[in-house]
N, C-alpha and C positions, 0 to 999 in steps of 0.2 A: 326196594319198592318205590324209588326214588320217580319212578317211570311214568306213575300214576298222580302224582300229587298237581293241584293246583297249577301251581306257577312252572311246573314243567310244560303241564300241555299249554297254558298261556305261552311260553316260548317258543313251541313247537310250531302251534299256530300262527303266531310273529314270522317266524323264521321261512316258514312254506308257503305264509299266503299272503303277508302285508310287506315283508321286506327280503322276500326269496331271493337268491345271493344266484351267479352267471359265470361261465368261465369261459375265456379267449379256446378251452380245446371243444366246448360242446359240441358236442356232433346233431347235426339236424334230421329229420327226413325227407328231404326232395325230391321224394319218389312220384314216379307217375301212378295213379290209379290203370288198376285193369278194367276193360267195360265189360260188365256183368251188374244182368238183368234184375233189377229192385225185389224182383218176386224170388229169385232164387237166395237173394242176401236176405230174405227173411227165412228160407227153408232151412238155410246154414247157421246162422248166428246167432248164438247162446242154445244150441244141440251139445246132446250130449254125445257122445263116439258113438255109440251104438246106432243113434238116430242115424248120426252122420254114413257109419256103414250101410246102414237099409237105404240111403239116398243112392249109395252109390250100385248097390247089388240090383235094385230095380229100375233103373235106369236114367235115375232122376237128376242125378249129377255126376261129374268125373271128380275123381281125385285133385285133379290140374281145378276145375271150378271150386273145389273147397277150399285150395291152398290162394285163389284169388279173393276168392268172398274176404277171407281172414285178412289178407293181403292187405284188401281195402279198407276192412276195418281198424284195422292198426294206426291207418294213415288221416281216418276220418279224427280219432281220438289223439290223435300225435303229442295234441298243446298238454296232455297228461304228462307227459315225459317217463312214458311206464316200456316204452321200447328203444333202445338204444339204438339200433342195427336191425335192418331188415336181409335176406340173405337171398342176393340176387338173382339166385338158380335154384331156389325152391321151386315154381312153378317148372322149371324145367323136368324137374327131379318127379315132380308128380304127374308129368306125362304121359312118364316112363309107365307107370303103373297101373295094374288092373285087378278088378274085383277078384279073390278067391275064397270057400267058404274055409278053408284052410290056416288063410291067415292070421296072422296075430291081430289082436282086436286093434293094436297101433295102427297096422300097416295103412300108407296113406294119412294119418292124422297128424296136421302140421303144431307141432310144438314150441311154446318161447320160454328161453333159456337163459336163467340170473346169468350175468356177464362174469362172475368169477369160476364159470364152467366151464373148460377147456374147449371149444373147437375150431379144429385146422384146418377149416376153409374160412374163420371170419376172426377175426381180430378179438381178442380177449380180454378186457380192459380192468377190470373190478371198481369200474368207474375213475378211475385213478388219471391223470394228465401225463404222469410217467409210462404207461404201459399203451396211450393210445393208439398206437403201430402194432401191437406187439401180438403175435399171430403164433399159437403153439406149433410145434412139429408132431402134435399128436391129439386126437378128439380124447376127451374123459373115457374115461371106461363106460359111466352110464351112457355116456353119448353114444359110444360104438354101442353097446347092447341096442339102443335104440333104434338106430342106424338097422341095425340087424334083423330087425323085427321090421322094417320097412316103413317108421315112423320120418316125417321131415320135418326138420330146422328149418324155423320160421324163420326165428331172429333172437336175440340176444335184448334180454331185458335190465332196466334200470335197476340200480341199486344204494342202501347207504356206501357210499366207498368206502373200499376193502373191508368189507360186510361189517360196518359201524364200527369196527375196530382202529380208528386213526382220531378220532376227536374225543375232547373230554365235554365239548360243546356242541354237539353234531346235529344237524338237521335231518330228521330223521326224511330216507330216504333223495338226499340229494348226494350228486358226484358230478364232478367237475368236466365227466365227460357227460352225463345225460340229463344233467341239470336237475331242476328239484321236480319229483314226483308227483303228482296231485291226488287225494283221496277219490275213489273213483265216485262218492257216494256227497261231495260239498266238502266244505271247507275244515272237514275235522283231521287231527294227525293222522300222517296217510299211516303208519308204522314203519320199521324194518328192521331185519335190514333185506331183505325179499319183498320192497316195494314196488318196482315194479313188476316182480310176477302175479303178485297179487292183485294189484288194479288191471292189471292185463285180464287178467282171468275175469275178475268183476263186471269187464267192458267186453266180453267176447271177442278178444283182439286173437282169442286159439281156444279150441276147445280144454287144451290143459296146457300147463306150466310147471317150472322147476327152479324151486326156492332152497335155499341151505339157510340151515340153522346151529348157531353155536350154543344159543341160550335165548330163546323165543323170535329168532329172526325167520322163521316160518307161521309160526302159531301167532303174533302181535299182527301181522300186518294181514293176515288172509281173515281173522278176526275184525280188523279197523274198516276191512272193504267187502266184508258179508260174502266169506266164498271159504270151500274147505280150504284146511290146510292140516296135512299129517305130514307131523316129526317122526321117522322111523326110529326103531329100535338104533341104537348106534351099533356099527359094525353090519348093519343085512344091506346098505346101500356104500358101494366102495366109494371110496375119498379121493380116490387116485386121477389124478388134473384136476382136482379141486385146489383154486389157490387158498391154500388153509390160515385160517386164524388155530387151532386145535386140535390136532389129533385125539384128544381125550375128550374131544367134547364134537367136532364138526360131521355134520350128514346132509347128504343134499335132499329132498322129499317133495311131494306133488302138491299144488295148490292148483285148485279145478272148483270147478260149478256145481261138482255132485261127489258124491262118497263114492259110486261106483267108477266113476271116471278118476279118482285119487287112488283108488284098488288093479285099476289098468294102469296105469301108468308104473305105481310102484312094482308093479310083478316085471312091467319089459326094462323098467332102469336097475334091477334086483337079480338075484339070483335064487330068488324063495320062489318054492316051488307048492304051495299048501295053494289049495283053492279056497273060493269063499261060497259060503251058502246063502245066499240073499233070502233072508224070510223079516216082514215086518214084522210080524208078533212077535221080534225073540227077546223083546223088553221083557215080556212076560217072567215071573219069578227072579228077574235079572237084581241081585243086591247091589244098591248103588250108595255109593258113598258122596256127599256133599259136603267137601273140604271148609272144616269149617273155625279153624287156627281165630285165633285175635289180632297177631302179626295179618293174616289176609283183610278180616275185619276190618281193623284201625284203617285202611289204607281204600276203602270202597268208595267208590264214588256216587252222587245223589242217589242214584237209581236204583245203584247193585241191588240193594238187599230187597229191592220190587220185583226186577228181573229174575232175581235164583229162585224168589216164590214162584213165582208162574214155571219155571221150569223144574221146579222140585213135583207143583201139580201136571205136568207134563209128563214126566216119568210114572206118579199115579195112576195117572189115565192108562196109560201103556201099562197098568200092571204091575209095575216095578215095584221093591222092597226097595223105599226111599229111606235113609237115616242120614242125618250128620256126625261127622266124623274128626276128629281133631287128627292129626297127623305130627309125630314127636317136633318136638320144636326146636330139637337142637339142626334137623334138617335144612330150615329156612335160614338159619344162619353160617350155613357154606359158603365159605367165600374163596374162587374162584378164578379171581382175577390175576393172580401173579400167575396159574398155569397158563394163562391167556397170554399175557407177557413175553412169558419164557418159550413158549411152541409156536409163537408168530413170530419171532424174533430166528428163530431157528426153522422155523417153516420155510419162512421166504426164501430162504436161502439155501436149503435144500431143495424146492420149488424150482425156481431159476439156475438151480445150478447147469444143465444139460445145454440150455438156449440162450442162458445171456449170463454176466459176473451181477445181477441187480442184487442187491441185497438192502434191508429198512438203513443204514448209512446211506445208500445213494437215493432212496427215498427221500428221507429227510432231507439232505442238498438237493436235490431236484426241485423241491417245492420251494424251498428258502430261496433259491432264484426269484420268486415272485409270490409271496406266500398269499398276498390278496386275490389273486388267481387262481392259484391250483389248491391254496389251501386255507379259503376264508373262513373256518371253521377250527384254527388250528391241527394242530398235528402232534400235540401232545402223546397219544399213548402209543404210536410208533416213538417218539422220541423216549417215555420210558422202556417200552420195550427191548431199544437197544440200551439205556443207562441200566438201567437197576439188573442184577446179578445172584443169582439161584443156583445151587449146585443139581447135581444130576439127582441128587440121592434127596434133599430140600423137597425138590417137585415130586420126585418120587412117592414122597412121603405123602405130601399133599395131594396128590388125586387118588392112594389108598386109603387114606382116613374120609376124603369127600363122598366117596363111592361106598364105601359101607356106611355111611351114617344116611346116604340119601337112599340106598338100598335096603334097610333095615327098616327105615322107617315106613318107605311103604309097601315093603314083604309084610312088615305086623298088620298095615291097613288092610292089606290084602288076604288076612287069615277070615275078616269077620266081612269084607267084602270082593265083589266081584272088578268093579271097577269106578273108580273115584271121578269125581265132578268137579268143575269149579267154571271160573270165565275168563274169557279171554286168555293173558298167560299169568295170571298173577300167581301161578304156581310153577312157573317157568324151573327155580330152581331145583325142585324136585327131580322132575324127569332129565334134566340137564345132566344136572353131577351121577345120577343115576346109570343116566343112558338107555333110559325106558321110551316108549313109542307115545304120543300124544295126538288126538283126533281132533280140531276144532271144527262146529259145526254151527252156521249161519241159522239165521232165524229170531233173532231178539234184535231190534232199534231202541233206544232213548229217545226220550221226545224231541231232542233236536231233529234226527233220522242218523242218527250218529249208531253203525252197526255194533256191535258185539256179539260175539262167537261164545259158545259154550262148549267146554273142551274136555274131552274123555280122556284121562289116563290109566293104561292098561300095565300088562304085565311083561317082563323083560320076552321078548322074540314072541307076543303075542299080538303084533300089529294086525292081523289076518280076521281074529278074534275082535279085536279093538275097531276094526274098520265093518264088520258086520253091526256091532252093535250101534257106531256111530251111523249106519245106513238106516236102522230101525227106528232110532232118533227122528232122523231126517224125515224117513214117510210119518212119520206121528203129526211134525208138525205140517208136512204138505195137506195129511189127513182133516187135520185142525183147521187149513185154509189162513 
């Protein structure tokens, strides 16, 4: 829980906003603005898809005008550094296209895409100085699914490089190709390591976005910048041209403006076919659990314990069967990090095996050329990652004893309730080691205006479930005003 204390976010804040660190490969945006009319970039920007479809079925906009309004706002918010790469034949692509009542709710809706997401028409970096060139010979699978549904690639969003897996000192949300990222919301820790999708999403720079998470690098940073963010179930969103830190642990999943827009997105980058029932009263009789450990406690900052009352009586209101819940304690003390180790060490390199020999050794030499450069943050857990040594059957061992102790634990929470509460990700390791589905949902500031999310954990392949009830959330507190 190191994440939350004091003198981290005093670092945090240091590092992003008083002495933010630069690199010789940052890529800039030099793009020209498209001209389009002041009145129509208010009809588009911070819409949700649906709005956006009805623009375009009644005549009010073209596909080619959504993907420029976006365009432009990308470019207006740039000094954020929440987009890496903008993709020069989107508007092209949106030309092409035209309203049908047939289509996918995507079709037409321009998307931006964490930079460790495969696609082969724009250069794929994970923020990394070694990988700046470096252009797969094939889109992710979510990507084609998208693709396929008639969604367009906006652009390619900033990240922690190689999804916060390379520092033992890391600034949260910066890389050496897209620089350090800014809270969309003032000078608080932007999160990540899906920083910039989530300030993308916060700034209206696309109707939705796509963050991966290995262990709260969806759920921290769509929380820091007041915007959804759902962790799927692991295994219902493929991995495949994801540059992996994990196989036991990594998923890519949607950070958007609204629950129903995280519900579309995850169905076209998914192969889950369950629909959703949108009803706001379905708090009603809903058993919720409010995670409430001393491990979580110890670790609260000013506010928390003001925040979770008001959204404890928020559930009330909505009808909800509210209780606290302790959750087995042997859970929260999973530790995780040598699979981390051992699968990013071995990831990489199955990864690149097809398109180039890279592997974390030529990492590590690469940066050492100029470590104040490409690697002011050190580069540490790459360097353990290739030193320290695990056999097959070690790690084996360890993500089977992980996964039933964090499965166990909240299968029992789950006998006496329906679905568990807490904030932000301070219960990250739950659903991680797990591999259970988690909803955060916008709506609580600290008197700074410093956001925080409140975040639903559901039941294993009950994301469908978990994403209705976080939408019932949602109108409660639009309800509330």
């Amino acid at each position: 829980m190191g994440f939350n204390n004091d003198d981290y976010l005093k670092g945090q804040i240091e590092k992003q906003y008083q002495k933010p660190k630069t690199s010789s490969v940052k890529q800039t945006l030099n793009q020209e603005l498209y001209d389009v009319d002041e009145r129509l970039m208010k009809k588009v920007i911070g819409r949700d898809i649906e709005t956006l479809q009805g623009l375009v079925r009644d005549g009010e906009a073209t596909y080619a005008d959504i993907a420029k309004c976006f365009w432009n706002q990308v470019l207006k918010f740039k000094d954020h550094n929440a987009v890496i790469a903008l993709n020069p034949d989107v508007v092209k692509g949106a030309e092409k296209l035209s309203y049908d009542r047939s289509h996918s709710l995507m079709y037409g809706i321009p998307v931006l895409v964490k930079d460790n997401i495969a696609t082969q028409d724009m250069p794929t970096t994970a923020g990394a100085a070694v990988l700046k060139d470096f252009k797969p010979e094939e889109d992710a699978k979510i990507i084609k699914h998208l693709k396929d549904k008639g969604a367009l690639i906006l652009g390619k969003t900033n990240l922690s490089e190689w999804a916060n897996f390379m520092s033992t000192d890391s600034s949260n949300g910066y890389s050496a190709i897209g620089g350090q990222t800014k809270n969309a919301f003032g000078e608080f820790d932007v999160g990540g390591s899906s920083s910039g999708s989530a300030v993308a999403a916060a700034l209206g720079m696309a109707p939705v976005t796509i963050g991966s998470e290995t262990s709260g690098s969806i759920i921290y940073p769509a929380s820091q910048n007041g915007v959804v963010g759902h962790k799927p179930t692991l295994g219902l969103v493929s991995q495949r041209g994801i540059i992996p830190i994990s196989k036991t642990h990594d998923t890519a999943g949607p950070i958007t403006r609204t629950v129903k827009d995280a519900y579309a997105l995850f169905k076209a980058m998914s192969d889950v076919e369950e629909s959703a029932d949108w009803d706001a009263t379905r708090l009603s009789g809903l058993r919720i659990g409010i995670i409430d450990n001393r491990s979580i406690k110890a670790v609260y900052r000013a506010e928390d314990e003001e925040i979770l009352s008001h959204v404890k009586n928020e559930f009330r209101e909505a009808s909800a069967e509210v209780t606290s819940i302790e959750i087995d304690e042997a859970a929260f003390d999973i530790n995780y990090l040598n699979i981390l180790k051992y699968e990013f060490n071995l990831g990489i390199r199955s990864y690149f095996e097809a398109s180039s020999t890279l592997d974390l050794d030529k990492v590590l030499a690469f940066n050492k050329q100029n470590e104040p450069d490409y690697a002011p943050y050190n580069q540490e857990l790459i360097r353990q990652s290739i030193e320290e040594t695990y056999t097959d059957e070690e790690i084996a061992e360890t993500i089977r004893l992980n996964q039933a102790t964090a499965r166990k634990a909240l299968d029992e929470a789950f006998e006496s309730v329906d679905v568990l509460v807490t904030l932000s990700n301070y219960s990250t390791v739950l659903y991680a080691a797990a591999g259970y589905p988690a909803v955060t949902v916008p709506g609580h500031k600290r008197s700074t205006g410093e956001p925080v999310g409140v975040t639903l954990i559901g039941k294993n392949k009950q994301d469908v479930k978990l994403l209705e009830w976080a939408y019932a959330y949602e109108q409660s507190l639009i309800r509330e005003g």
